[in-house]
N, CA, C and O of each residue as an XYZ file, in Angstrom:
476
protein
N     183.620     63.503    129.490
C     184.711     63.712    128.561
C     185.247     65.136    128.737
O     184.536     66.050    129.155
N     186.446     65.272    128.423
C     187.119     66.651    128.933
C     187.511     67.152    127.310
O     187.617     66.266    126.463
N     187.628     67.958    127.088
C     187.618     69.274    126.227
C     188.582     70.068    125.877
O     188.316     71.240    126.142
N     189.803     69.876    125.289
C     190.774     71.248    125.174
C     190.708     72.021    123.884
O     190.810     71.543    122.753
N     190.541     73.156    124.178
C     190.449     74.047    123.191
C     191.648     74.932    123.013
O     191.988     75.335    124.125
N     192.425     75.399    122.065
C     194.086     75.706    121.816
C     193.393     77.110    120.678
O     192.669     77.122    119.683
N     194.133     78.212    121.549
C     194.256     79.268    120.887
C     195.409     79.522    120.981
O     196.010     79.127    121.980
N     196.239     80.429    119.744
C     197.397     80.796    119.910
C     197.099     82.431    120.216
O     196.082     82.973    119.783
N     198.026     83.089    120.949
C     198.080     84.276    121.521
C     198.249     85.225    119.597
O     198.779     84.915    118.529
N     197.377     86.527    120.160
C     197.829     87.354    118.330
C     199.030     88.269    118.421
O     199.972     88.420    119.200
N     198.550     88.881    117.167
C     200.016     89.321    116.578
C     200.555     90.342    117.960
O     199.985     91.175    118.663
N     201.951     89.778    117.908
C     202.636     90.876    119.334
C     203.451     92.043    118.390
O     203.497     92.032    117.160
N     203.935     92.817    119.080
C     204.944     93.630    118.485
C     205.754     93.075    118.155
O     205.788     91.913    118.559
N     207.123     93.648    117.042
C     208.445     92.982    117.196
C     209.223     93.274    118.391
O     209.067     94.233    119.147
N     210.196     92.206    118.486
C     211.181     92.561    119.464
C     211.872     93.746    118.937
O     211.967     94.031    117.744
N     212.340     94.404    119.914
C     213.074     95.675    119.964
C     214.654     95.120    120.235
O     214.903     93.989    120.653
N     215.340     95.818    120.016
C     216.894     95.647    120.843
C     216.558     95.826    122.080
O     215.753     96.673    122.463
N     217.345     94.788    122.997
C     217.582     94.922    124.470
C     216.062     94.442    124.617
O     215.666     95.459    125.187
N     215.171     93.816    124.544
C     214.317     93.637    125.232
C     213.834     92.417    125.246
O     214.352     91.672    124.414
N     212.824     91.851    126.063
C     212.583     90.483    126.018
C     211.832     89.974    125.382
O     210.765     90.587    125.424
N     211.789     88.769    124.514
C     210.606     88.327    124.236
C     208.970     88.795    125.244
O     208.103     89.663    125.143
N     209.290     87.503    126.278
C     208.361     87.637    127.203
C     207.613     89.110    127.409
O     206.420     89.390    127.519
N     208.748     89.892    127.416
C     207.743     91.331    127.551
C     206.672     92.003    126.530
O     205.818     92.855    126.777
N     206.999     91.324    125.248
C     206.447     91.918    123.693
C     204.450     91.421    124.391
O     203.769     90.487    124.814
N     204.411     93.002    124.019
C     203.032     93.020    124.028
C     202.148     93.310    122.824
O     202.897     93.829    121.995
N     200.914     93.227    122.324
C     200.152     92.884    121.731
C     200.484     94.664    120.686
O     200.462     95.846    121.029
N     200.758     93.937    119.349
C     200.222     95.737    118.343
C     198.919     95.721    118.049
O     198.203     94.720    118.080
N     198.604     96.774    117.773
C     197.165     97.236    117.573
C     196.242     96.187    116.655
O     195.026     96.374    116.674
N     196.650     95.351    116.044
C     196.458     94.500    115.130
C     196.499     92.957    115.619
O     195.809     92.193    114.943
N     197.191     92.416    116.666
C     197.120     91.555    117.701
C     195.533     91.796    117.929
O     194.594     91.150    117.464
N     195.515     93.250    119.038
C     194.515     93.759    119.768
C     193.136     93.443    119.358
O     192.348     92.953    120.168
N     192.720     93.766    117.818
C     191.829     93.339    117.078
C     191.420     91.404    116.729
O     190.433     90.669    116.712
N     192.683     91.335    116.538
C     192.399     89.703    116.558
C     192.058     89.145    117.795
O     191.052     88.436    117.804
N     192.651     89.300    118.807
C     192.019     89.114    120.323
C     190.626     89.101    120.541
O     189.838     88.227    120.901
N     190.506     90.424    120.196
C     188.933     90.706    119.991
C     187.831     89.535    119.175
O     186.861     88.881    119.559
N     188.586     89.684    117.820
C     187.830     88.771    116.820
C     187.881     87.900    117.532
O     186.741     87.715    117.960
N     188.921     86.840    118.164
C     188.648     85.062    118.468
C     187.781     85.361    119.495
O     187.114     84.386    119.843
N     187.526     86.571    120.211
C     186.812     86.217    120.858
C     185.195     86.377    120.994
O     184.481     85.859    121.853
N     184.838     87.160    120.011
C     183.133     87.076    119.003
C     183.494     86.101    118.286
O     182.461     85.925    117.639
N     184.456     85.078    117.809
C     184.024     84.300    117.373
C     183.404     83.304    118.634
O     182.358     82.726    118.339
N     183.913     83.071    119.907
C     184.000     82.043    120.698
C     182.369     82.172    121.338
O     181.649     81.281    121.788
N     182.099     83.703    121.175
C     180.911     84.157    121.713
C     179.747     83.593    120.651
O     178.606     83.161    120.816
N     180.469     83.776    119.657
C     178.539     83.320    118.612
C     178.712     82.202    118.750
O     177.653     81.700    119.126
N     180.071     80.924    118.586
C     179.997     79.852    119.083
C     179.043     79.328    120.416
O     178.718     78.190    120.758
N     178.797     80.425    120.903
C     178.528     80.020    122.513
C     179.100     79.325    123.175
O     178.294     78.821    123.958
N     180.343     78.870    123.393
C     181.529     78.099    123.642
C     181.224     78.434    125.068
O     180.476     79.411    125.111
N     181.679     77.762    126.784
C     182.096     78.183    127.879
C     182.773     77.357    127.931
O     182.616     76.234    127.452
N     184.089     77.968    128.821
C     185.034     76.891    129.484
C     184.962     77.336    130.572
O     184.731     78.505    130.879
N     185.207     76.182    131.450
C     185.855     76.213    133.334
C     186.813     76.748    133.183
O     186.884     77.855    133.716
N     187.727     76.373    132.588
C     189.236     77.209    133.155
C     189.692     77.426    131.438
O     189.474     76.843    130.376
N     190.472     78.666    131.922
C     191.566     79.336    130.991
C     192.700     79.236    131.410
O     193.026     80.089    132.235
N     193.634     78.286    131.061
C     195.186     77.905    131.139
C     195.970     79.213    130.080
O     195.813     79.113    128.863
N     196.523     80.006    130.464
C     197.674     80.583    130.022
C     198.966     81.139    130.236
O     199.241     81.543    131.366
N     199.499     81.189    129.647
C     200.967     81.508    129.397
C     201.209     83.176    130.445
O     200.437     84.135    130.441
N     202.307     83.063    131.113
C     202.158     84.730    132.030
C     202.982     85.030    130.726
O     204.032     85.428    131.229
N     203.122     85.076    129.681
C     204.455     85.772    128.842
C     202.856     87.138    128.189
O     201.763     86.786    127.745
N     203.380     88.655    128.400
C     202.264     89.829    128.019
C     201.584     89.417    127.338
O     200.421     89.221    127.692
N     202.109     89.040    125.791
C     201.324     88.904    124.614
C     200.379     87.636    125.153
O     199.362     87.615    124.459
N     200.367     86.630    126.098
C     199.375     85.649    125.764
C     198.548     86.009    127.072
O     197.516     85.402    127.359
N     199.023     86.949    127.779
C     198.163     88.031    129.058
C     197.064     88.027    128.731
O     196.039     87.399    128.995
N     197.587     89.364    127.670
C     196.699     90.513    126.583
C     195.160     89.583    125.989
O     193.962     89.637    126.270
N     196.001     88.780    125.059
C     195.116     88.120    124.239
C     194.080     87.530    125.279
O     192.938     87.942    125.075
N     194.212     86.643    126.369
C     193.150     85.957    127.228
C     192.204     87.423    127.636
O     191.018     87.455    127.306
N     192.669     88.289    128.176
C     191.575     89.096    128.724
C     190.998     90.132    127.455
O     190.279     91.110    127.662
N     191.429     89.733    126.252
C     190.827     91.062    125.238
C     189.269     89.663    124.569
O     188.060     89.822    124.399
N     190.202     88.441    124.393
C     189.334     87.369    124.584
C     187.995     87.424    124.863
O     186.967     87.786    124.291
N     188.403     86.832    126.200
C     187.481     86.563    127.323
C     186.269     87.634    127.237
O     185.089     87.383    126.988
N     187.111     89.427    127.622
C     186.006     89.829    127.312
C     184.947     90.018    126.347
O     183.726     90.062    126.492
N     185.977     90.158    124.929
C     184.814     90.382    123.727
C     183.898     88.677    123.930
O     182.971     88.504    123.139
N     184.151     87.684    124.815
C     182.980     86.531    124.107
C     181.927     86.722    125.408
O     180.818     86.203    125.285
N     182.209     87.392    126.552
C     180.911     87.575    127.373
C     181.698     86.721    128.818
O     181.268     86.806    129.969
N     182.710     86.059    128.466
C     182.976     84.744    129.807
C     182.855     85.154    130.723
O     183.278     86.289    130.941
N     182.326     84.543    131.524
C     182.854     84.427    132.926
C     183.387     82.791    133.240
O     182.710     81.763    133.251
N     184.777     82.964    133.473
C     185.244     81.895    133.835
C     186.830     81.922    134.664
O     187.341     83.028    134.839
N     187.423     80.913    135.060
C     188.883     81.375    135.996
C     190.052     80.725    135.308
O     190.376     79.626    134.859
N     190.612     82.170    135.470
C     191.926     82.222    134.605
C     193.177     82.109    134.973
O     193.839     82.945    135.587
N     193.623     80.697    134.462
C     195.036     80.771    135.458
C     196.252     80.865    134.824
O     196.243     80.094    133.865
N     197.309     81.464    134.920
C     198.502     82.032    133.901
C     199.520     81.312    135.075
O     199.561     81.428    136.300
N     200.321     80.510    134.094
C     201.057     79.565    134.513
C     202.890     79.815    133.942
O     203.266     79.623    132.786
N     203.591     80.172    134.846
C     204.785     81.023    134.358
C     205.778     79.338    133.494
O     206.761     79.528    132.778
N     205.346     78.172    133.727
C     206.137     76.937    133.446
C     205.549     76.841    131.772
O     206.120     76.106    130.966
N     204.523     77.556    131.442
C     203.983     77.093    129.715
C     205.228     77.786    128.619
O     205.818     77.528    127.569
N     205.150     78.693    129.548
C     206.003     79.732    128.328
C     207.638     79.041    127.873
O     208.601     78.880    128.622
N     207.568     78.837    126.931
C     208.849     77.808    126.494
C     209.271     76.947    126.950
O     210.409     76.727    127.364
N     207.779     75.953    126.906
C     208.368     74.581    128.029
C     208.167     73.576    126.703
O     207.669     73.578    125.577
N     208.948     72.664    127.684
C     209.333     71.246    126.953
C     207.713     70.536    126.407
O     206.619     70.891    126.846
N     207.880     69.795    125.673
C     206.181     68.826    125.114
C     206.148     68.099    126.761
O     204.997     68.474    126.985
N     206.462     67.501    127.802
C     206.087     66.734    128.769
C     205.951     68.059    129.798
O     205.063     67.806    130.612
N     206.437     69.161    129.992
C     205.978     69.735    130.613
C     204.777     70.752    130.430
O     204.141     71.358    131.293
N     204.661     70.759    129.098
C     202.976     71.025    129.113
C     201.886     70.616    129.392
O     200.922     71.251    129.822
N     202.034     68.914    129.030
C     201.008     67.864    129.514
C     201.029     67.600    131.036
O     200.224     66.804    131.517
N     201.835     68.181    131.724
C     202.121     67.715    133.129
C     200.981     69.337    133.745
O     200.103     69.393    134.607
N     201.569     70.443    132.795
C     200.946     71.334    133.191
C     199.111     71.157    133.040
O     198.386     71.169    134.035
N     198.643     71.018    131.779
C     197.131     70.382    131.172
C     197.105     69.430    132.521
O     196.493     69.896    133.482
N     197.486     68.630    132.613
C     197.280     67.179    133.835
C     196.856     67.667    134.826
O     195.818     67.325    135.393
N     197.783     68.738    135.241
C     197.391     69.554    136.576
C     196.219     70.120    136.975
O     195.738     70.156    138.108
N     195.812     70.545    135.984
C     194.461     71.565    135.960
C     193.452     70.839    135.545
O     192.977     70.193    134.612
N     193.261     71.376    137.103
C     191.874     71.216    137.919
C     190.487     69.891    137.161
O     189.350     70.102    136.738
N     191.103     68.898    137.257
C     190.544     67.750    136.342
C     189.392     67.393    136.725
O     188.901     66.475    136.069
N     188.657     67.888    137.740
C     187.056     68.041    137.777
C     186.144     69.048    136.901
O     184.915     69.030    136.846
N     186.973     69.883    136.263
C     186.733     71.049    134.967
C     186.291     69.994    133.973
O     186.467     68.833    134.344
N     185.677     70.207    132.616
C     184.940     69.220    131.616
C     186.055     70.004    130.101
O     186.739     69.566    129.176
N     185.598     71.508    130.713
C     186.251     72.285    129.307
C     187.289     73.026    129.793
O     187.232     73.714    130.813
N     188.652     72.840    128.770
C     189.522     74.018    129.292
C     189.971     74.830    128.012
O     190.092     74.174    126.977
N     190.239     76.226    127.969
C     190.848     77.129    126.931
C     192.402     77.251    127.316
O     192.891     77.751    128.329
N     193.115     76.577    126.084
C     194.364     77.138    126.616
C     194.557     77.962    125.361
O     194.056     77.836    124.244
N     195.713     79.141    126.015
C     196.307     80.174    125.171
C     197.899     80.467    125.328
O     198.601     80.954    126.213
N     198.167     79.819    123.767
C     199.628     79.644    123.917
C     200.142     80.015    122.747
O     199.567     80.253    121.685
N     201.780     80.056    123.151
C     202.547     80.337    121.568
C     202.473     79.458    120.385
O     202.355     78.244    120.556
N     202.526     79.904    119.337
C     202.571     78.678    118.339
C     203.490     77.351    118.340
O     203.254     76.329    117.695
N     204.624     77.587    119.225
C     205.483     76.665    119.187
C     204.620     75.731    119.926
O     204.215     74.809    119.218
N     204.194     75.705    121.240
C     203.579     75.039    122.021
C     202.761     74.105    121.755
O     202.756     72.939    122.151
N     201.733     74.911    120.743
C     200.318     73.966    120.503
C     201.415     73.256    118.991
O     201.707     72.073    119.169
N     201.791     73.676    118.086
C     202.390     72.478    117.721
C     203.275     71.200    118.529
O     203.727     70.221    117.936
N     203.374     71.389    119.632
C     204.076     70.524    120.353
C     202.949     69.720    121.067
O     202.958     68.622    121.625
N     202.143     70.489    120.892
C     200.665     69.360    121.761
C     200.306     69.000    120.294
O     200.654     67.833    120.108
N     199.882     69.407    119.443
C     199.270     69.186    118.298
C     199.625     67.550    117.726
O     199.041     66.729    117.020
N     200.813     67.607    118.404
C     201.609     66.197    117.799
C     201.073     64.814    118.609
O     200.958     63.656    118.208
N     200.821     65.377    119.804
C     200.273     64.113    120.936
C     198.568     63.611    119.995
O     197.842     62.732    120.460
């Protein structure tokens, strides 16, 4: 049986004028929550095979502040098609990855996992 586990990326900065979403990186307060999900994932003792995420900074940030606070070692793949994709092109993306894996972590925007949330 295969396994998805759905984190949403933490708090980013606001957008600024002139700048991109995609670029908004993690405030100091993101940074900490990153941290937290990821002692939580650690006392869980949770492992996954793969980490599916988003290349947009803020869901960068969050996987490697993650990853490290829970101890992982595992392979992380940042997929530039998650970041504001359609509900069938997420599942096409999930489909893709690497389906000999049992557990996967994905880390995405909130819009997203409500859009899987619904399947």
């Amino acid at each position: 049986m295969k396994t998805l586990f759905l984190l949403r990326h933490a708090r980013a900065e606001n957008l600024a004028p002139g700048s991109s979403d995609f670029d908004r990186a993690l405030d100091e307060r993101g940074k900490k929550e990153a941290r937290a999900a990821g002692v939580f994932i650690g006392q869980l003792q949770l492992q996954f095979d793969l980490v599916l995420c988003s290349n947009a900074v803020r869901a960068r940030e969050t996987a490697d502040l993650a990853i490290a606070a829970a101890g992982l070692r595992t392979t992380v793949h940042h997929d530039q098609r998650i970041y504001e994709a359609a509900p069938l092109r997420l599942l096409e993306v999930i489909g893709e990855s690497e389906m000999k894996r049992a557990s996967c972590f994905w880390l995405a925007t909130i819009r997203e996992l409500k859009i899987c949330s619904n399947f």
